[in-house]
KEZA-336543 format. One record per residue: residue in three letters; x, y, z of N, C-alpha, C, CB in turn. Coordinates in steps of 0.1 Angstrom, whole numbers, padded with zeros to 4 digits, always signed. Each point is the difference from the previous one (the first is absolute). Glycine has a CB too. Example, Ala and Ser with C-alpha at 12.3 -4.5 7.8 and 13.67 -1.06 7.14 Angstrom:
ALA+0132-0057+0078-0009+0012+0000+0009+0012+0000-0019-0012+0012SER+0015+0023-0019+0009+0011+0000-0008+0011+0008+0012-0006-0022
! end
This chain:
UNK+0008-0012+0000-0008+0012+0000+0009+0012+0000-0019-0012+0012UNK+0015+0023-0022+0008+0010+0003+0003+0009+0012-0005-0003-0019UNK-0003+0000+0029+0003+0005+0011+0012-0001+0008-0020-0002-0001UNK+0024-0010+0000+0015-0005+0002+0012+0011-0004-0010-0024-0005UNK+0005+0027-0013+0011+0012-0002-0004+0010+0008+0004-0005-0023UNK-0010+0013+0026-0007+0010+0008+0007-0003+0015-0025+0001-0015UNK+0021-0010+0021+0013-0005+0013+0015-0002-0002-0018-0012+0008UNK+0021+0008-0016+0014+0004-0007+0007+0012-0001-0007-0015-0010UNK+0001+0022+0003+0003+0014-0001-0002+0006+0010-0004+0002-0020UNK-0004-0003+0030-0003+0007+0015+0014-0001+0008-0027-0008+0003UNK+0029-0009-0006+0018-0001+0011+0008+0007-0005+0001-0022+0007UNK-0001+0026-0022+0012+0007-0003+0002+0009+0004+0001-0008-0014UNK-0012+0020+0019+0004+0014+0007+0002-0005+0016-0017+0018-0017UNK+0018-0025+0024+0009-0003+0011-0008+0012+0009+0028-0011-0012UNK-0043+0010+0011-0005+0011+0012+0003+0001+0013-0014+0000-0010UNK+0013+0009+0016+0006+0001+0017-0009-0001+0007+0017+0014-0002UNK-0030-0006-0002-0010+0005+0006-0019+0002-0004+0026+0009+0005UNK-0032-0013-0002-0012+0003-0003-0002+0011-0014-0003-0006+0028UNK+0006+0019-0023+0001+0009-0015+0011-0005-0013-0004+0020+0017UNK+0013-0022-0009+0003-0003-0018+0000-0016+0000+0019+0023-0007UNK-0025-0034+0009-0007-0013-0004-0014+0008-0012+0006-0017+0030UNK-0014+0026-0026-0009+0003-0003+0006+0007-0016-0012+0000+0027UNK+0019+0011-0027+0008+0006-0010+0001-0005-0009+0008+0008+0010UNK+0004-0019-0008+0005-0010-0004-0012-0009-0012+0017+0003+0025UNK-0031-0008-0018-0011-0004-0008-0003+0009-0005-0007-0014+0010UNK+0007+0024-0008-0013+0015-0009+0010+0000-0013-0011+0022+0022UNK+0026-0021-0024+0007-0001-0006+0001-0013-0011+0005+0015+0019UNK-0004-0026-0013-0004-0011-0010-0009+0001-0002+0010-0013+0003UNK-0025+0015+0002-0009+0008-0008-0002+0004-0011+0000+0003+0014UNK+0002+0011-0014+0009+0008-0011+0001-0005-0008+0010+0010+0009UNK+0007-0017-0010-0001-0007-0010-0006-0008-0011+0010+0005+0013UNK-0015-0017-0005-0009-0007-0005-0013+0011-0006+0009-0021+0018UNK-0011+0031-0015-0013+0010-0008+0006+0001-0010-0011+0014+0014UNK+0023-0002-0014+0010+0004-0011-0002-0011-0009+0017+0013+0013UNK-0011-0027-0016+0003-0010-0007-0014-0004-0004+0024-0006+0011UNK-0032+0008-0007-0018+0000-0002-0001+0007-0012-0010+0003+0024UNK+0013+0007-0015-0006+0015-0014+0010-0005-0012-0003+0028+0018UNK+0015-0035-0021+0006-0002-0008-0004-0010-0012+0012+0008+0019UNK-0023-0014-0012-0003-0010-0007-0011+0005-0012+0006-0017+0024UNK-0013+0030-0023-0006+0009-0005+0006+0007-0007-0011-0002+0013UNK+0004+0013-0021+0005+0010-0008+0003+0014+0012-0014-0012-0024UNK+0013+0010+0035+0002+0010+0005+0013+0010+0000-0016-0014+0011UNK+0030+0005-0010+0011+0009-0002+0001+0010-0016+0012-0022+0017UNK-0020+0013-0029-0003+0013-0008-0003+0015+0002-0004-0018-0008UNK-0006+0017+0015-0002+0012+0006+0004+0009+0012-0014-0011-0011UNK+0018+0001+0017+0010+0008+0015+0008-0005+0007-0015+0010+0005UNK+0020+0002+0001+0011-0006+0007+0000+0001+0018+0012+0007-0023UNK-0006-0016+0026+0004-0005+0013+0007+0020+0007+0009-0038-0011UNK-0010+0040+0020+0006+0013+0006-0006-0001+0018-0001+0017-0028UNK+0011-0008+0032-0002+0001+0014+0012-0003+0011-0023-0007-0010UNK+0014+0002+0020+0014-0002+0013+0003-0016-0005-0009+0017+0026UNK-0003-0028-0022-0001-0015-0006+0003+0000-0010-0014-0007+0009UNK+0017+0014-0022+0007-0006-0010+0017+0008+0004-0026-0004-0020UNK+0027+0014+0030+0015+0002+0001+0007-0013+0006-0004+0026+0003UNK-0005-0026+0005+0004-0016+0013+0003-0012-0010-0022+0004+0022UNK+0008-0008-0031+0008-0015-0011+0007+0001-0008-0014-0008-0003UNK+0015+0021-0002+0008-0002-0011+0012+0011+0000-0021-0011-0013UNK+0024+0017+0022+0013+0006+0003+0006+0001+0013-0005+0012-0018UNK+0002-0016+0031+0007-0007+0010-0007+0009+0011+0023-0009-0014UNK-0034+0019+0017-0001+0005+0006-0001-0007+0012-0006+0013-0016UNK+0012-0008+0025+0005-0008+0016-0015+0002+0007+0031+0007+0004UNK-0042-0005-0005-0015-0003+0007-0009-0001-0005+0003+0009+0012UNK-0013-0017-0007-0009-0004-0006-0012+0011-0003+0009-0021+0009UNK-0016+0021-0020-0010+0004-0003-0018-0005+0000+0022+0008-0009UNK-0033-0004+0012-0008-0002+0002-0012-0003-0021+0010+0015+0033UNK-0007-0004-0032-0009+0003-0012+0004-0006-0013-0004+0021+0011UNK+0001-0020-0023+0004-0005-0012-0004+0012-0008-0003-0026+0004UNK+0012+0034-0009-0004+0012-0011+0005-0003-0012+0000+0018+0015UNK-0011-0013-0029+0003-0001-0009-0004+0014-0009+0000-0025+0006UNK+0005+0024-0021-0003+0013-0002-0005-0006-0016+0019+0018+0018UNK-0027-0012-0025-0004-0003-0015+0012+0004-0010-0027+0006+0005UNK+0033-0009-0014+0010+0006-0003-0007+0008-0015+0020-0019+0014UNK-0033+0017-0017-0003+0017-0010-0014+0000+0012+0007-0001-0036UNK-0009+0011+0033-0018+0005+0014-0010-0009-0010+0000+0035+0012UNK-0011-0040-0004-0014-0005-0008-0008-0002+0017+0010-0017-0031UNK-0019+0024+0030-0008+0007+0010-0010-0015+0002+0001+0032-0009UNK+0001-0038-0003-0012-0012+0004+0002-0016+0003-0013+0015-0015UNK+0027-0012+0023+0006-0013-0001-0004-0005+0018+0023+0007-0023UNK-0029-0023+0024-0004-0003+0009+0012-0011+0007-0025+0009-0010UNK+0024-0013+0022+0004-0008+0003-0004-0013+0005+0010+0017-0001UNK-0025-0018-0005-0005-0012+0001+0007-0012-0008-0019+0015+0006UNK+0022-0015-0019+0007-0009-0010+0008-0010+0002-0002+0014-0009UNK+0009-0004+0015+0012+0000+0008+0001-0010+0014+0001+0026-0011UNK-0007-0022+0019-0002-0006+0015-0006-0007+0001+0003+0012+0008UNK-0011-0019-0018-0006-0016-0004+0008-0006-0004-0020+0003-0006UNK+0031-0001+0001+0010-0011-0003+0008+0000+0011+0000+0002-0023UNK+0003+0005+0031+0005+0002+0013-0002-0008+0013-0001+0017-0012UNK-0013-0013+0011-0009-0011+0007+0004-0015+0000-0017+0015-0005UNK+0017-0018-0013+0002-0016-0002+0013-0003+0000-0018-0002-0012UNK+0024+0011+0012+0009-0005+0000+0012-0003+0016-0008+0009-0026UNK+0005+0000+0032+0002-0003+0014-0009-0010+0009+0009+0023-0003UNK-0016-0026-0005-0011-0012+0009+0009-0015+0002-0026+0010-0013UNK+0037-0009-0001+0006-0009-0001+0013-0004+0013-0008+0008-0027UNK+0008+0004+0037+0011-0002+0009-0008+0001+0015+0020+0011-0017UNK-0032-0014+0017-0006+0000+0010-0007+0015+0002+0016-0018+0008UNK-0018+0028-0011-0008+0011+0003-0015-0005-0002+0020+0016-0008UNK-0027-0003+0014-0013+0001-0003-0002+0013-0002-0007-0017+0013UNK+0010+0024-0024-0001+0016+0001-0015+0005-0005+0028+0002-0005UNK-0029+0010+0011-0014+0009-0005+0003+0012-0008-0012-0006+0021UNK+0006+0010-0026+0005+0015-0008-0009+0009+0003+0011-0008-0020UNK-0010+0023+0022-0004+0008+0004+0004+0009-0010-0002-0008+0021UNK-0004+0012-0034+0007+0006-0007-0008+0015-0004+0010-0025-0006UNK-0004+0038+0014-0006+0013+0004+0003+0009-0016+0006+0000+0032UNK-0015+0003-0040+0003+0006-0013-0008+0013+0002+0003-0021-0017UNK+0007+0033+0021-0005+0010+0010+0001+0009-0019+0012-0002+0038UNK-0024+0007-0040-0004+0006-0013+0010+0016-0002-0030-0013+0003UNK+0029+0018+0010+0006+0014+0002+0014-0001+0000-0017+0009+0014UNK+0025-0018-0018+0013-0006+0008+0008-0007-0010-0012-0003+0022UNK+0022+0005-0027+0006-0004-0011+0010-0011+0002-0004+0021-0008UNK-0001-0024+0023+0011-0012+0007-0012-0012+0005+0023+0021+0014UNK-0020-0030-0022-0009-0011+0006+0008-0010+0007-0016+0002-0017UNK+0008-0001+0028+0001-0015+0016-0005-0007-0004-0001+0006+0021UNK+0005-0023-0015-0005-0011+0004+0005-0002+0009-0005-0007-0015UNK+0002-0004+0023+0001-0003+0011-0001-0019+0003-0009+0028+0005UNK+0021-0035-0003-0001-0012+0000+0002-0005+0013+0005-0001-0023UNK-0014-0013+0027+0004-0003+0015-0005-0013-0001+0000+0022+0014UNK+0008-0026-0003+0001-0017+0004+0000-0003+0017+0016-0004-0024UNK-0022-0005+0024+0000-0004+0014+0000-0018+0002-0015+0025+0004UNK+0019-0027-0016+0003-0017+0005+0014+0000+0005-0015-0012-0018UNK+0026+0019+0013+0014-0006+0005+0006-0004+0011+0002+0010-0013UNK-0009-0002+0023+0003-0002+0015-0006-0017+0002-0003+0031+0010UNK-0002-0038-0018-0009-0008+0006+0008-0017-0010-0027+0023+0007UNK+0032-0017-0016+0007-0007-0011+0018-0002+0000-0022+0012-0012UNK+0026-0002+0014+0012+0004+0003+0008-0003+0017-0009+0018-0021UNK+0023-0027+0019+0005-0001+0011+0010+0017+0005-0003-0031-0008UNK-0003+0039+0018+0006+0010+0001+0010+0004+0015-0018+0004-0018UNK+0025+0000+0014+0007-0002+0018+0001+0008+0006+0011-0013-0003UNK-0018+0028+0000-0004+0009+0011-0014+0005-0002+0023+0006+0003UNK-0028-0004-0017-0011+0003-0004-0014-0004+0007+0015-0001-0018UNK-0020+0006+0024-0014-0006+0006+0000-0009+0010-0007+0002-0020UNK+0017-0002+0026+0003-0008+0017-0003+0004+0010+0015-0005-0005UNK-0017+0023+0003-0002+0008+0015-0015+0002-0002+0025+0015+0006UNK-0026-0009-0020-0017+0004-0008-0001-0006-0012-0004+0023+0009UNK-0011-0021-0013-0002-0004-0010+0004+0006-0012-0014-0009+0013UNK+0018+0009-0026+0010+0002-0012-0013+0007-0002+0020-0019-0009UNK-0034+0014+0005-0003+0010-0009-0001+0004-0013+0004+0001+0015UNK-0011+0000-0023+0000+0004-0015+0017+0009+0000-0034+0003-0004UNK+0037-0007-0008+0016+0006-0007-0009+0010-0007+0022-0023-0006UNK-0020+0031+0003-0006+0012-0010+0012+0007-0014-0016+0006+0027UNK+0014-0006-0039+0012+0007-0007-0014+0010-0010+0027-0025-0001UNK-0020+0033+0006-0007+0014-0011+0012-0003-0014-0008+0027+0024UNK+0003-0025-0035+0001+0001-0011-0005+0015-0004+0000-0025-0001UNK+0011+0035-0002-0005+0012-0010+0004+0001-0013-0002+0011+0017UNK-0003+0000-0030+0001+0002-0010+0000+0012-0003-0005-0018-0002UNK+0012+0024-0007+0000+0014+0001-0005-0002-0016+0021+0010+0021UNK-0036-0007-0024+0001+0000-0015+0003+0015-0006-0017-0023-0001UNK+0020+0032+0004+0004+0010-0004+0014+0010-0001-0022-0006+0005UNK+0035+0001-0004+0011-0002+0004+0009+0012-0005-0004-0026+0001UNK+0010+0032+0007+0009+0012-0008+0010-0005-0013+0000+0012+0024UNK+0000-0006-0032+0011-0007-0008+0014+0006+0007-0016-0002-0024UNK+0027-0007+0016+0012-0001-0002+0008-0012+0010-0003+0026-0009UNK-0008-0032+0016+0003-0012+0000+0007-0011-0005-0012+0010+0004UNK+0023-0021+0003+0003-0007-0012+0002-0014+0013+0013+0021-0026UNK-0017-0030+0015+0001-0012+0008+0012-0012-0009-0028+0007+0011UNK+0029-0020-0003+0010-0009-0005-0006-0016+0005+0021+0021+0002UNK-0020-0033-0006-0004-0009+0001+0011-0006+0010-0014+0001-0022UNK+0003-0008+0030+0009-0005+0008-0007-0016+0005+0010+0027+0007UNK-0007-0036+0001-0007-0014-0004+0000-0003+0022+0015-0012-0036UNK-0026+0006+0037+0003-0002+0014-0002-0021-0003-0012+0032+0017UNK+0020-0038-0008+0002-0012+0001-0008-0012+0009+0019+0013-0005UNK-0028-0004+0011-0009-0011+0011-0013+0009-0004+0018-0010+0025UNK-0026+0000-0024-0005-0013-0001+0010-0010-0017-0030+0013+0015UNK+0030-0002-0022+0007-0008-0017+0004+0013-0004-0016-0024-0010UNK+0023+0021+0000+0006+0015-0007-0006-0001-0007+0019+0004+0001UNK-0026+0018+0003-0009+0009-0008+0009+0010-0003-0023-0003+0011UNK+0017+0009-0024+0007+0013-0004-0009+0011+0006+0011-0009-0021UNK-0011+0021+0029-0001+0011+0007+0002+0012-0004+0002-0013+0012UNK-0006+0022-0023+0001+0014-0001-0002+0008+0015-0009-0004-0025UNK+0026+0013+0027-0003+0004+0012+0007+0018-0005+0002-0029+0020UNK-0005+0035-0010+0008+0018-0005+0016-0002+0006-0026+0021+0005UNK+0031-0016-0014+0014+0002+0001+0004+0008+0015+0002+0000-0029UNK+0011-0003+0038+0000+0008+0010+0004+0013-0001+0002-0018+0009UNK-0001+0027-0020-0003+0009+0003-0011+0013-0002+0019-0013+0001UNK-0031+0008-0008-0014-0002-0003-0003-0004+0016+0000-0008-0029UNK+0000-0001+0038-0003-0004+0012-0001+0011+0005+0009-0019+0001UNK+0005+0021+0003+0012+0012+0008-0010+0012-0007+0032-0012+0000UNK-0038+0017-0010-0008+0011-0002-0010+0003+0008+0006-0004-0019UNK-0016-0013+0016-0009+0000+0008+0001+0002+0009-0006-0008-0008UNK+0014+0005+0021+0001+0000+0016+0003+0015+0004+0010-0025+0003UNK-0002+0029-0010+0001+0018+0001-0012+0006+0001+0019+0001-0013UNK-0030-0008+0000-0010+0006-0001-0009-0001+0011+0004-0002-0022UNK-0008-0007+0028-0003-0008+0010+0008+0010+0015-0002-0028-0019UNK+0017+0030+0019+0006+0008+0015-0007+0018-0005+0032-0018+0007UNK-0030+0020-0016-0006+0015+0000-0012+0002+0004+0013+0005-0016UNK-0024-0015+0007-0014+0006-0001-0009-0007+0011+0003+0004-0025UNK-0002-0013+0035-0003-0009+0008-0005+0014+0014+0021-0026-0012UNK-0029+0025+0016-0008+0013+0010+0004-0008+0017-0028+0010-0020UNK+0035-0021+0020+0004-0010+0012+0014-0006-0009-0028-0008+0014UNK+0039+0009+0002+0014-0009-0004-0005-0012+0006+0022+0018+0000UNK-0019-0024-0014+0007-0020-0001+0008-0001+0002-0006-0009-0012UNK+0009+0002+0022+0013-0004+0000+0009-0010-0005-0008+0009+0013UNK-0001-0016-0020+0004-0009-0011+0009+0006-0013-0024-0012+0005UNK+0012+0021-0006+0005+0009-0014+0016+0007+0003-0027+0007-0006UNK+0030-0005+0022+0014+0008+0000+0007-0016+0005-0005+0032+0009UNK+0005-0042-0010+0006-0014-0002+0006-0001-0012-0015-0011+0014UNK+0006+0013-0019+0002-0005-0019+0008+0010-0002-0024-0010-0010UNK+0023+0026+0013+0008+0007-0006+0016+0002+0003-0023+0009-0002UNK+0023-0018+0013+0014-0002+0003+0006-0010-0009-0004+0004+0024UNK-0003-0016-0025+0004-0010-0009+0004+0006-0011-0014-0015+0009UNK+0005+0023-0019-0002+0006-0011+0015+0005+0002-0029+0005-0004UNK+0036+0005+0013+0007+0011-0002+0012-0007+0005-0017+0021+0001UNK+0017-0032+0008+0016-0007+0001+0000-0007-0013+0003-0006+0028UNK-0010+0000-0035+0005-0004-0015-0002+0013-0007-0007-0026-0001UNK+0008+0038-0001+0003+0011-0008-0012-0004-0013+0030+0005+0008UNK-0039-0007-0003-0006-0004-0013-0005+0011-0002-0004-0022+0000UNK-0001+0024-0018-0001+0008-0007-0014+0006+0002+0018-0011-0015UNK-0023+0026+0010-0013-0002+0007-0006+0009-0015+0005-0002+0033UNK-0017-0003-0039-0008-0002-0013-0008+0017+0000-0004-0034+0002UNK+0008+0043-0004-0002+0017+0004-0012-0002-0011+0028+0017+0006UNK-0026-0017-0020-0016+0000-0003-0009-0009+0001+0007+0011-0013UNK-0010-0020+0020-0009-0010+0008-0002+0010+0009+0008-0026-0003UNK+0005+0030+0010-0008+0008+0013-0004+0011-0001+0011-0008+0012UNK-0006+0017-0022-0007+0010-0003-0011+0002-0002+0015+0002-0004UNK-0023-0014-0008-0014-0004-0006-0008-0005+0013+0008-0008-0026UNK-0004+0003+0034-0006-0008+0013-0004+0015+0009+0018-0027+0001UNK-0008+0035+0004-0005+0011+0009-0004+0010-0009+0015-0005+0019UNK-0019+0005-0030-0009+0008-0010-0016-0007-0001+0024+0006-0015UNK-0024-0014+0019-0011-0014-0001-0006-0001+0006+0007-0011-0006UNK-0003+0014+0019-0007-0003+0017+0009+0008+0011-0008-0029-0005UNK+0007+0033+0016+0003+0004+0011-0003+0015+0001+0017-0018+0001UNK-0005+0025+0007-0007+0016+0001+0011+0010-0012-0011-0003+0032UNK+0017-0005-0041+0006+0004-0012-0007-0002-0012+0020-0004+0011UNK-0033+0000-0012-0009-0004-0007-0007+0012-0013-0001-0016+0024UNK+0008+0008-0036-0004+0014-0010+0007+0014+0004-0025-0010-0003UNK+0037+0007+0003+0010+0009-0001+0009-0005-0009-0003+0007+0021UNK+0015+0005-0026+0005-0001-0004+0013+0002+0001-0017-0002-0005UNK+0020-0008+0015+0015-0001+0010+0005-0005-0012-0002-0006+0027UNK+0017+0009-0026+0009-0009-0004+0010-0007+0008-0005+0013-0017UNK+0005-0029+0019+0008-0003+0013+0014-0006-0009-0023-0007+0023UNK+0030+0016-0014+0016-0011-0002+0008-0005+0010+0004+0013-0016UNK+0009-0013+0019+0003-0005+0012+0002+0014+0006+0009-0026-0004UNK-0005+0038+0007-0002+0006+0006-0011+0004+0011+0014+0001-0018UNK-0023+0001+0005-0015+0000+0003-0004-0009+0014-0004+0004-0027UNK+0007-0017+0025-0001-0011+0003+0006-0001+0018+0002-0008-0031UNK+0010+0012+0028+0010+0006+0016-0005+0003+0006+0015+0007-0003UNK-0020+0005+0000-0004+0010+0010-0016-0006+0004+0017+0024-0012UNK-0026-0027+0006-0012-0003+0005+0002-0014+0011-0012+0011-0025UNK+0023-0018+0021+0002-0013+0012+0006+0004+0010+0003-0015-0014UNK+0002+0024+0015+0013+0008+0008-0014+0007+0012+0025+0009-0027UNK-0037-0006+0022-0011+0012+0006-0005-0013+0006-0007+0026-0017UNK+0005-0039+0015-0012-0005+0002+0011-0008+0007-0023+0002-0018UNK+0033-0006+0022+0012-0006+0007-0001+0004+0011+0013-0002-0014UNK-0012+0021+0017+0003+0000+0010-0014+0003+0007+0024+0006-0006UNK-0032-0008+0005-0018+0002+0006-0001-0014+0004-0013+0019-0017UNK+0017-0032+0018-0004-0012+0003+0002-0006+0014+0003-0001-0022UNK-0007-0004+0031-0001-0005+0012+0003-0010-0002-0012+0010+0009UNK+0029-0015-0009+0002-0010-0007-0001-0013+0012+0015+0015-0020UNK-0018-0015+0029-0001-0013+0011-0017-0001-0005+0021+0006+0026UNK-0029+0001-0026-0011-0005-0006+0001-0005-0012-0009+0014+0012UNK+0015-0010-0018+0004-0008-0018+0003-0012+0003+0011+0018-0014UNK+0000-0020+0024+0002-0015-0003-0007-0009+0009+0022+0005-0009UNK-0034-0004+0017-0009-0006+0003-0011-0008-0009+0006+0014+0017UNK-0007-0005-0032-0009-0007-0003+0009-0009-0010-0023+0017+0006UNK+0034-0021-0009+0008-0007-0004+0005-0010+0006+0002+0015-0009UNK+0001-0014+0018+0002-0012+0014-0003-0016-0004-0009+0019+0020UNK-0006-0015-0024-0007-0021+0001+0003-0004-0015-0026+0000+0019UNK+0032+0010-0029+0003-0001-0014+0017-0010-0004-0017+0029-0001UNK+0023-0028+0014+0017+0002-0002+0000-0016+0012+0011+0036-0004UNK+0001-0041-0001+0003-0014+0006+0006+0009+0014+0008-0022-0025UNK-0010+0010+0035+0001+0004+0012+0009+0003+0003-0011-0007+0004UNK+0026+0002-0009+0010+0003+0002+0005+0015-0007+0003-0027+0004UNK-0008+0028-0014+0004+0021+0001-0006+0005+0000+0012+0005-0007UNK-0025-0008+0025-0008+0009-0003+0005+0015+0012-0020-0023-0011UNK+0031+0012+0021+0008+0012+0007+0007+0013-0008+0004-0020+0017UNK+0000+0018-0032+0003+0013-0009-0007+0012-0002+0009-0014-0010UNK-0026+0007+0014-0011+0011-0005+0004+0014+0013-0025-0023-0012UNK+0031+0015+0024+0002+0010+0011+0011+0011-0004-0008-0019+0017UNK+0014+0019-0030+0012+0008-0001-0007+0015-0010+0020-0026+0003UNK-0032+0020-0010-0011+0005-0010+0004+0020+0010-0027-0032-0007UNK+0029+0038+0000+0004+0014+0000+0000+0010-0013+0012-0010+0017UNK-0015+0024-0009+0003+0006-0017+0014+0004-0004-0021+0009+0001UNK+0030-0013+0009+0014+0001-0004+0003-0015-0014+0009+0012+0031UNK-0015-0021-0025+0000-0008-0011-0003-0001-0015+0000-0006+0018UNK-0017+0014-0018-0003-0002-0009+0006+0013-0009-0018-0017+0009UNK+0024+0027-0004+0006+0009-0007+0015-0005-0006-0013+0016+0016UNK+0013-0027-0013+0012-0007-0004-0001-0004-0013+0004-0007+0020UNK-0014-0003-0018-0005-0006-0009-0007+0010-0012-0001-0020+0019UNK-0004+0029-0015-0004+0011-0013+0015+0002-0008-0022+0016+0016UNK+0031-0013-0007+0016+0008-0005+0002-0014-0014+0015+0014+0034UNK-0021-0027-0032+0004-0008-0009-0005-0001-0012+0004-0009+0017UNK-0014+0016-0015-0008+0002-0018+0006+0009-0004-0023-0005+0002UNK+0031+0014+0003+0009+0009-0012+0009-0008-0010+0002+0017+0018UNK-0001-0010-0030+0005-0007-0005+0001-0017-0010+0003+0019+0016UNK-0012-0025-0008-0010-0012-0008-0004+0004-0009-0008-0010+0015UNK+0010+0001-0026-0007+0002-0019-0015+0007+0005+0012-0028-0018UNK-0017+0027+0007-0015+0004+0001+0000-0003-0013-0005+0018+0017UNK-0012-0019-0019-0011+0001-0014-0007+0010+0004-0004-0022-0008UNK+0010+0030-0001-0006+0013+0001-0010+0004-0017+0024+0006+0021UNK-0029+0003-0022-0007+0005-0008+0011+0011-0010-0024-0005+0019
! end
């Protein structure tokens, strides 16, 4: 039974703890969707983006919750029902029982679903999971952005469990756009989002200026303007929103995201640091306009 692979792949993350046992499944999860959607025409049309696709497919050190995707041209009438019936059947194959909940909010150019399961705790041998309480429905939001800024660019990439799928995902520095877009325009600090941007800025990665330019022209409170952002531009606005952050509250809501063992680093979380880490995007290539 394929559940067995599913218990297999669980020993390989070597969990410590109740949260990340749990992770760890939401994660093979994931996967097994991703390689779903693969089996469809879906990667024609979009791509894989976000924190969960930084985590599979470029090494991001925490786990993510959500699954984001983006349309790679806009079509306002694209559903995700098609889609999450094969999903369905196809994860029935490893023991799931999933439901779909699929929200197609008319005013809203971002369509949710919502998938969940509640057999695993009952199926699955787990060794911290549901010992003290009960597990509980797993829940994974799925979004879609069918209306997407251009200059975007994405690259194929293949994930290996359940079987090798090919995966259209956004290049990291298209990512790295997004999350900027995401630390500027955001009315509450994540502290996820200043995780990732460390990651992002100790690899010097490159950061996609007209994606972000078209993105904070698109949505936030730069909206239908006509900024032009470069990396200058770019400094100084991180540099303003750096030093305004309560950064011991930032890294609380990161804490249950990070393996236990560095999660005593989040205590070092300062704005001496992340001014550091800004000082490192000088000078990095760019795609610029």
């Amino acid at each position: 039974m394929s559940i067995v692979m599913v218990e297999e792949k669980l020993k390989s993350y070597r969990a410590s703890s109740e949260i990340e046992e749990i992770q760890a499944l939401r994660e093979i999860t994931q996967e097994i969707i991703l390689a779903s959607l693969a089996r469809t025409d879906f990667y024609e049309y979009a791509a894989f983006q976000g924190d969960t696709c930084l985590r599979i497919f470029y090494g991001l050190n925490r786990f993510s919750e959500d699954m984001d995707f983006t349309l790679i041209r806009g079509n306002p009438t694209f559903a995700w029902k098609p889609y999450l019936e094969q999903v369905i059947r196809d994860v029935a194959s490893y023991g799931y029982n999933m439901e779909i909940t699929d929200r197609r909010e008319t005013d809203s150019h971002v369509r949710l679903a919502f998938l969940k399961d509640d057999t695993l705790e009952k199926i699955l041998q787990l060794q911290y999971a549901g010992k003290t309480s009960q597990l509980g429905k797993i829940k994974f939001k799925l979004e879609i952005d069918t209306n997407p800024p251009g200059g975007g660019t994405n690259e194929l990439k293949y994930v290996d469990f359940p079987y090798i799928s090919p995966i259209v995902v956004q290049t990291p520095d298209t990512l790295f756009a997004r999350k900027i877009h995401a630390l500027l325009c955001r009315n509450y600090v994540k502290g996820r989002d200043w995780y990732d941007f460390i990651w992002y800025t100790s690899r010097r990665t490159a950061v996609n200026y007209q994606y972000l330019e078209k993105a904070l022209q698109q949505s936030g409170p730069l909206e239908n303007t006509d900024i032009h952002v470069d990396q200058n531009w770019l400094y100084n606005k991180l540099l303003e929103r750096i030093t305004t952050i309560d950064w011991k509250e930032a890294a609380m809501d990161v804490r249950r995201f990070v393996p236990v063992r560095e999660q005593a680093s989040l205590d070092y979380w300062n704005t001496q640091v992340f001014l550091q880490q800004l000082e490192k995007m000088r000078g990095t290539s760019t795609k610029e306009q």
